[in-house]
N, CA, C and O atoms as CSV, one atom per row, in Angstrom:
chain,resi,resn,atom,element,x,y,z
A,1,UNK,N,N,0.814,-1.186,0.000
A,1,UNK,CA,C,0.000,0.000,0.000
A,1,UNK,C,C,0.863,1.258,0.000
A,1,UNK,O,O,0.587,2.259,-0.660
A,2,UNK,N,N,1.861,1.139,0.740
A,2,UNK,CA,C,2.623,2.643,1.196
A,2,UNK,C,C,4.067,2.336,0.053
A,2,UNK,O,O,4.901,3.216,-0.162
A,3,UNK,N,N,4.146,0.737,-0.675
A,3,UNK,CA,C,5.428,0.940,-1.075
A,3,UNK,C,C,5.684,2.088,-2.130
A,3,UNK,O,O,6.860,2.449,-2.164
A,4,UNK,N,N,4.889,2.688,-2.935
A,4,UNK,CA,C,5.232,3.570,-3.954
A,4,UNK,C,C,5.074,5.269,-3.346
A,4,UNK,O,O,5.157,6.121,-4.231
A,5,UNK,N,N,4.895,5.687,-2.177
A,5,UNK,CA,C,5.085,7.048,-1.622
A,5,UNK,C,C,6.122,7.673,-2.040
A,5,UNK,O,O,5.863,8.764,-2.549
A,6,UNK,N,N,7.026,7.426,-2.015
A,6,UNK,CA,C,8.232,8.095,-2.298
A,6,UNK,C,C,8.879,9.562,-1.899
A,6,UNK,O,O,8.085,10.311,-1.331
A,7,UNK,N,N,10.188,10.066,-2.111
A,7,UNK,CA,C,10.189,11.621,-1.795
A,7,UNK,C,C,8.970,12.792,-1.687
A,7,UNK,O,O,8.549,13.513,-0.783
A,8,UNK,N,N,8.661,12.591,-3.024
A,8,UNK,CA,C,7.779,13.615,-3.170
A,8,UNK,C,C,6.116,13.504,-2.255
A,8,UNK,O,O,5.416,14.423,-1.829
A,9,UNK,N,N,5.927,12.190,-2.206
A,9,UNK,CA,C,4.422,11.883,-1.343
A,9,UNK,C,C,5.351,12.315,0.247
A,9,UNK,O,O,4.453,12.906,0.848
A,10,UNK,N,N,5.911,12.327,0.678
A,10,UNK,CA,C,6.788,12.639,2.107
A,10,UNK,C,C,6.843,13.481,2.261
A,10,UNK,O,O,6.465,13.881,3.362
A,11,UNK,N,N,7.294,14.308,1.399
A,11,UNK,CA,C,7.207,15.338,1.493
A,11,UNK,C,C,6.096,15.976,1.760
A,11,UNK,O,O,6.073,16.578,2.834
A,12,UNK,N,N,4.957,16.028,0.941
A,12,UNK,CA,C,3.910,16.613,0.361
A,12,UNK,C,C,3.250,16.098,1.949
A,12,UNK,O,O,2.665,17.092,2.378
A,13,UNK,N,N,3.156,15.264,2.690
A,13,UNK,CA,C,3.153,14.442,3.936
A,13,UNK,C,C,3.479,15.837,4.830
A,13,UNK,O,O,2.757,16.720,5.292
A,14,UNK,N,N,4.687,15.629,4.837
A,14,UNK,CA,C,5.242,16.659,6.183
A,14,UNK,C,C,4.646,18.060,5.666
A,14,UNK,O,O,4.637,18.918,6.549
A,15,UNK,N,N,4.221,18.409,4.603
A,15,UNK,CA,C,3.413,20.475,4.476
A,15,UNK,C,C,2.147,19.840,5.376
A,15,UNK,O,O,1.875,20.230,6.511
A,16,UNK,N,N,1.523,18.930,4.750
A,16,UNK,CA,C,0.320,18.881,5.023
A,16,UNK,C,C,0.053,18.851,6.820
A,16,UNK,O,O,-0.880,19.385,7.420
A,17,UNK,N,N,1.010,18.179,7.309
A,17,UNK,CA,C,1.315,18.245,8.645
A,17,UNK,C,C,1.412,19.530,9.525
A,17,UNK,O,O,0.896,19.883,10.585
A,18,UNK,N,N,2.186,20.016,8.745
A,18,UNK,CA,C,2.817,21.781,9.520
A,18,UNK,C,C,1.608,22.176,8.810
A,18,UNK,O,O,1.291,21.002,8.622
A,19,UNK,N,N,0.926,22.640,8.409
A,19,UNK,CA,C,0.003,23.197,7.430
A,19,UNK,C,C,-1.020,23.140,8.723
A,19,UNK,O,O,-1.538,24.209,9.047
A,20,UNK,N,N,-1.454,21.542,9.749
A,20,UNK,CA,C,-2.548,21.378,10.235
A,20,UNK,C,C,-2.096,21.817,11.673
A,20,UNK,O,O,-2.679,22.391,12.593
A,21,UNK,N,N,-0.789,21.305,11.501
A,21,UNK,CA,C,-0.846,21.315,13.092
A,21,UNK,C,C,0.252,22.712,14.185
A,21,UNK,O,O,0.346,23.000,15.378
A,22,UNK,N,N,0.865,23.200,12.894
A,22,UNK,CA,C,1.744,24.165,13.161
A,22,UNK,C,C,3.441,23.821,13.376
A,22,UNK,O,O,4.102,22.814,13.631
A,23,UNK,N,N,3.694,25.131,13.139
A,23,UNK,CA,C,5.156,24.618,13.518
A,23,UNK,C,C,5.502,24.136,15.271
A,23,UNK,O,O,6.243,23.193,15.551
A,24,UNK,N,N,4.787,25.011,16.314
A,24,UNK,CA,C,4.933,24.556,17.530
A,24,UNK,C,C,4.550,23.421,17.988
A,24,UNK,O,O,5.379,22.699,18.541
A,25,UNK,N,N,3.064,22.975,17.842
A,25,UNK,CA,C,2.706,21.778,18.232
A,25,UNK,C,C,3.861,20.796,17.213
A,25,UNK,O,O,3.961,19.956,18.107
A,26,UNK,N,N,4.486,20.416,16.465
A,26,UNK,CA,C,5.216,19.231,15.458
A,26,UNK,C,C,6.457,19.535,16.288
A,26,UNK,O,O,7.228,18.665,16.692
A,27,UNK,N,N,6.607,21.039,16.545
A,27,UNK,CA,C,8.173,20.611,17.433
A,27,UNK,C,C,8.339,20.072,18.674
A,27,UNK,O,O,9.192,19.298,19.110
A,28,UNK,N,N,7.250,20.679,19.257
A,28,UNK,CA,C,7.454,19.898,20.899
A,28,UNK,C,C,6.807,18.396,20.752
A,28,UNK,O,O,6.891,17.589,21.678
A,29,UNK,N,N,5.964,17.998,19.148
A,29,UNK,CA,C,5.480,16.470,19.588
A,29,UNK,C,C,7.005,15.523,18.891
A,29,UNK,O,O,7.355,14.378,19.178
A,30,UNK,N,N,7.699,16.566,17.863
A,30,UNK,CA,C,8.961,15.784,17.720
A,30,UNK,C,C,10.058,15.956,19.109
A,30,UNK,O,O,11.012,15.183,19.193
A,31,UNK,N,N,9.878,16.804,19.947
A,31,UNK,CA,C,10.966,16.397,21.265
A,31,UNK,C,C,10.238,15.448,22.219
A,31,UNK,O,O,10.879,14.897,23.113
A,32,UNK,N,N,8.939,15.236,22.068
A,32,UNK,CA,C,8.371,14.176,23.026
A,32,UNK,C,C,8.685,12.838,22.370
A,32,UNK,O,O,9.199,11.989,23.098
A,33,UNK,N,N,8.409,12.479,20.880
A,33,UNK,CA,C,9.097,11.161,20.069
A,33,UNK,C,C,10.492,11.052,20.365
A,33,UNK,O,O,10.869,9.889,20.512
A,34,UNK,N,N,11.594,12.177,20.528
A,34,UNK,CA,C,13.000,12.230,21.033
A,34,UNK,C,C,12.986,11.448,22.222
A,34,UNK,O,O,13.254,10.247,22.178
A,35,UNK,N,N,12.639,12.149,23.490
A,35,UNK,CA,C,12.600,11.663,24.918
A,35,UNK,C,C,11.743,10.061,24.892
A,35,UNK,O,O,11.988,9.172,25.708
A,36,UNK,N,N,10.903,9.966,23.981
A,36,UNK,CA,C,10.374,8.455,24.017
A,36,UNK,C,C,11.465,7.129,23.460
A,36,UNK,O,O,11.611,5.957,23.806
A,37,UNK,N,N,11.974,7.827,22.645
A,37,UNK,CA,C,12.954,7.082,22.064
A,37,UNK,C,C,14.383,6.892,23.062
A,37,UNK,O,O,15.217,5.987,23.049
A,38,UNK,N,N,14.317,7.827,23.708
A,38,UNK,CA,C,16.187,8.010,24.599
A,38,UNK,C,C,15.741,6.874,25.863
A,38,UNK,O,O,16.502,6.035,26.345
A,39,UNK,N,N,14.072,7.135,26.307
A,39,UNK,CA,C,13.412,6.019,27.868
A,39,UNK,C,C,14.205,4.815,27.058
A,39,UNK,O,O,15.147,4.137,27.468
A,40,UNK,N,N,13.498,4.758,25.720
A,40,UNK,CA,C,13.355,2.844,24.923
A,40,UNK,C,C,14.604,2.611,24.914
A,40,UNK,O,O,15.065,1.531,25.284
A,41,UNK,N,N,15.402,3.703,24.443
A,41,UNK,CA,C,17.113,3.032,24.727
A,41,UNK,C,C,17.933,2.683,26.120
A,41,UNK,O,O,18.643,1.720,26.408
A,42,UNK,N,N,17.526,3.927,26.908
A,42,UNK,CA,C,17.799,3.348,28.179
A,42,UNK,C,C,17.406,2.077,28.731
A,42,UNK,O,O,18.246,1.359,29.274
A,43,UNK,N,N,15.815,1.636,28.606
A,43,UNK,CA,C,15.683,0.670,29.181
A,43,UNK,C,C,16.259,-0.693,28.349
A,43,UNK,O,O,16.610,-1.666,29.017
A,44,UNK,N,N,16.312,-0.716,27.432
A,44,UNK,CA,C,17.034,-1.557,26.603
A,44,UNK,C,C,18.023,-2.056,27.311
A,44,UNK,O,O,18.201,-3.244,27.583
A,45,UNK,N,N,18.889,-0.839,27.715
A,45,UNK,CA,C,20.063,-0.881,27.871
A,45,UNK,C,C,20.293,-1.897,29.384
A,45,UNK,O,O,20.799,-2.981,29.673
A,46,UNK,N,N,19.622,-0.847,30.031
A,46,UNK,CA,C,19.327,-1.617,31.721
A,46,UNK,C,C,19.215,-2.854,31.367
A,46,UNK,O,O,20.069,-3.678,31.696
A,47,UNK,N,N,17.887,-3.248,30.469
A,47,UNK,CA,C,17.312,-4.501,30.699
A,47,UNK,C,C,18.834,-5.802,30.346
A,47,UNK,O,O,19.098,-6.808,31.005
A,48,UNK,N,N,19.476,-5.327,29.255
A,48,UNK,CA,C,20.403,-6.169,29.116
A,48,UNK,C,C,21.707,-6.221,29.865
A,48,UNK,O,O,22.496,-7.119,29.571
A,49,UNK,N,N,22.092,-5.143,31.030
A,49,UNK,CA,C,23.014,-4.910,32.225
A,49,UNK,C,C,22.197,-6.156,33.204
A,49,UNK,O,O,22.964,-7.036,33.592
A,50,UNK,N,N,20.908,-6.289,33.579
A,50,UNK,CA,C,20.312,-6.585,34.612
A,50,UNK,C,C,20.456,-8.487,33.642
A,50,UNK,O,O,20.941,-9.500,34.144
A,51,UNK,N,N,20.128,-8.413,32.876
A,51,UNK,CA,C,20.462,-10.087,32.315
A,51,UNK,C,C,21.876,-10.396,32.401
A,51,UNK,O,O,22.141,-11.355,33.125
A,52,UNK,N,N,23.136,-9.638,31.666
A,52,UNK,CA,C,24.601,-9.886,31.977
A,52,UNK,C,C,24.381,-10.176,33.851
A,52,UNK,O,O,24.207,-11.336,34.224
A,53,UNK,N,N,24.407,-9.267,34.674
A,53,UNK,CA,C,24.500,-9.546,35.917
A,53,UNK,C,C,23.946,-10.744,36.553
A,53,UNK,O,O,24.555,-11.350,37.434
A,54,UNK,N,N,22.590,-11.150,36.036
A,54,UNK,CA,C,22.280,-12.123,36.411
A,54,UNK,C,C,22.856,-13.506,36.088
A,54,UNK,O,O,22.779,-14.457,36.866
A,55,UNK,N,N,23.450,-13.549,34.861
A,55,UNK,CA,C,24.008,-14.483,34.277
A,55,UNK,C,C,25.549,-14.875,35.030
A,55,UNK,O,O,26.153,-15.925,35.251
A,56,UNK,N,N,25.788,-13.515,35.263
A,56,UNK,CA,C,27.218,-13.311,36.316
A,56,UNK,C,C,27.509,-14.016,37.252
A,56,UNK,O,O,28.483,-14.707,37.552
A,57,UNK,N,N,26.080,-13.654,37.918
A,57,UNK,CA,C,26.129,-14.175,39.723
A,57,UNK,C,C,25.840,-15.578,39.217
A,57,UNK,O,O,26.864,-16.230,39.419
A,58,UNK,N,N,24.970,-16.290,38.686
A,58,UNK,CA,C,24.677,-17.608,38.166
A,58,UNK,C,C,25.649,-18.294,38.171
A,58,UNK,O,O,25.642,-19.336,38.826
A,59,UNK,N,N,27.110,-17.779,37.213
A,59,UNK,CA,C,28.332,-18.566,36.881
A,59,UNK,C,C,28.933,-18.730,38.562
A,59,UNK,O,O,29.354,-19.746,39.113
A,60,UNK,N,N,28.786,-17.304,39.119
A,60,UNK,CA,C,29.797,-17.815,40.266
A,60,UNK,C,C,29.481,-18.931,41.298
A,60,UNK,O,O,30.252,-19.677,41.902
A,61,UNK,N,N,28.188,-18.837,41.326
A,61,UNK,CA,C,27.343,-19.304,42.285
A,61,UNK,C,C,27.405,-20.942,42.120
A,61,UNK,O,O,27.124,-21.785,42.972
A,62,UNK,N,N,27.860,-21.140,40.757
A,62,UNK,CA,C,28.118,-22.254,40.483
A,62,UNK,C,C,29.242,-23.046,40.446
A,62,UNK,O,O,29.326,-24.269,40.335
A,63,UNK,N,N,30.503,-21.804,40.604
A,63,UNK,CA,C,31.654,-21.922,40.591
A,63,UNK,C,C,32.466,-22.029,42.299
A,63,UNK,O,O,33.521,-22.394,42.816
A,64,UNK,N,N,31.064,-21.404,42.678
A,64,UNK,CA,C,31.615,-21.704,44.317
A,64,UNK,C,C,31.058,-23.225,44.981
A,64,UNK,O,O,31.451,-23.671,46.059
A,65,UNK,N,N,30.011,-23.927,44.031
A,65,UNK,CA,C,29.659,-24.782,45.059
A,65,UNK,C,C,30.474,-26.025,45.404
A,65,UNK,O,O,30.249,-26.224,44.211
A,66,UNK,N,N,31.034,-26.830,45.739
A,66,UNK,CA,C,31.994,-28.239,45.927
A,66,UNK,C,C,30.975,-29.203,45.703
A,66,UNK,O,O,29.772,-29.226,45.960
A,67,UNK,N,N,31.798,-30.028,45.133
A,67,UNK,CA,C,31.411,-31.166,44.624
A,67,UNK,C,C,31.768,-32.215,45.993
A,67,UNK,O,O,32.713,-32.302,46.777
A,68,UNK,N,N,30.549,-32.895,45.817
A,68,UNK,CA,C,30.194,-33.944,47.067
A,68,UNK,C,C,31.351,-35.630,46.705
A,68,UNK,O,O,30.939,-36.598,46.066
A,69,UNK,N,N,32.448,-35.540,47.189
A,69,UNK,CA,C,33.233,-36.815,46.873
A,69,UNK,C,C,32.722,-37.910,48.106
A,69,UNK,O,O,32.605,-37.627,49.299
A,70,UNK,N,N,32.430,-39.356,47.404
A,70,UNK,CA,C,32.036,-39.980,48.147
A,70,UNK,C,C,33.197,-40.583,49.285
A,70,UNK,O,O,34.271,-40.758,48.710
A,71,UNK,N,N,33.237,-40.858,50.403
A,71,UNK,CA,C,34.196,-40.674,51.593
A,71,UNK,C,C,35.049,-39.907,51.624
A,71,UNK,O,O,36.167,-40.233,52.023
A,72,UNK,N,N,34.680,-38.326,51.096
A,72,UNK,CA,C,35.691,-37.298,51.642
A,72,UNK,C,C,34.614,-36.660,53.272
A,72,UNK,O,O,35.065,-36.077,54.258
A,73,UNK,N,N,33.132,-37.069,52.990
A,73,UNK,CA,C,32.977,-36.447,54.473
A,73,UNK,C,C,33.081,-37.649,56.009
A,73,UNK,O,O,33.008,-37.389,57.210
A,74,UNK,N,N,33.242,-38.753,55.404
A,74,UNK,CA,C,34.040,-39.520,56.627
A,74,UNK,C,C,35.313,-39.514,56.689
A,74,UNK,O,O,35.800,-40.077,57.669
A,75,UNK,N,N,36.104,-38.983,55.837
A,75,UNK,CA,C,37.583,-38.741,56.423
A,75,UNK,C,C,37.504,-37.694,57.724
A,75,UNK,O,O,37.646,-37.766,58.945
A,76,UNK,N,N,37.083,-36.332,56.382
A,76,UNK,CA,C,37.172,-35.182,57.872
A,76,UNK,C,C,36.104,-35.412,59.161
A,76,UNK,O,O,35.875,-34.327,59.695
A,77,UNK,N,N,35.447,-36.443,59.753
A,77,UNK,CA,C,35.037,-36.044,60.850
A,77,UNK,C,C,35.370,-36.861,61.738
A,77,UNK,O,O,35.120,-38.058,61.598
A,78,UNK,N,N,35.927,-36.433,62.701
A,78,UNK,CA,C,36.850,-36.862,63.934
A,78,UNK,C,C,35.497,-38.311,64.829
A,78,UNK,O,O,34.273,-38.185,64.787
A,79,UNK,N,N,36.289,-39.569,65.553
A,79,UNK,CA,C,35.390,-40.508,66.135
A,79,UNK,C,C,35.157,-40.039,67.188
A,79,UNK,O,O,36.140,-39.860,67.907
A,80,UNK,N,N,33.704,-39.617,67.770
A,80,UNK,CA,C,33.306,-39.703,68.941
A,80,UNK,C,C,34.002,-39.988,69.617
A,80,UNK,O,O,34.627,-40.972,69.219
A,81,UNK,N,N,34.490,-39.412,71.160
A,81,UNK,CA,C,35.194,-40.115,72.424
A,81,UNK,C,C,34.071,-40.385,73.178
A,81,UNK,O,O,32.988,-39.806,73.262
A,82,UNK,N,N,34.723,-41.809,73.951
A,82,UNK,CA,C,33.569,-41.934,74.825
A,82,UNK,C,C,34.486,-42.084,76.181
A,82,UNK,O,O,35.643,-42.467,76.356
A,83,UNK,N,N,33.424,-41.597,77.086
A,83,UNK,CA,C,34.340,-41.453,78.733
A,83,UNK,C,C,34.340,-42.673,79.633
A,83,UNK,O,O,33.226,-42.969,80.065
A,84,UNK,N,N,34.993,-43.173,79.875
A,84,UNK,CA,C,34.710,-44.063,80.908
A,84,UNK,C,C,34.999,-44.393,81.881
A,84,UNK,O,O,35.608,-45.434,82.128
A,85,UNK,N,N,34.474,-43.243,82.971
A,85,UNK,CA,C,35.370,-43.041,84.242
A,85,UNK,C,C,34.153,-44.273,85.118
A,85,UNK,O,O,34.326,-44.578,86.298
């Protein structure tokens, strides 16, 4: 539908625009599309800091745990004494 617009329909687009809506209202609704666009990048941005980090702590968390060897926990624990006075 829109593939054959071209320069000149874009154009003819953006008079018809300023024509309706003025030059003030198109500038402050193009700095509100600005600031909408800078949120979408920021959060972008966060959102993929907050996945790296999570992925972060994941590795270590995995990197700290010990592996369970079978009779390494009856070596280390010392035999009961028993008293026998």
């Amino acid at each position: 539908m829109f593939q054959n617009i071209g320069l000149p329909g874009l154009l003819l687009i953006a008079v018809v625009v300023l024509v309706l809506f003025g030059r003030g209202k198109v500038s402050s609704l193009m700095g509100e599309v600005g600031k909408g666009i800078t949120a979408f990048k920021k959060g972008v941005n966060d959102g993929n800091k907050e996945i790296e980090n999570a992925t972060d702590t994941t590795q270590d968390a995995t990197r700290d745990v010990k592996r369970d060897v079978p009779g390494e926990a009856a070596r280390d624990v010392t035999p009961p004494t028993t008293d026998r006075s």
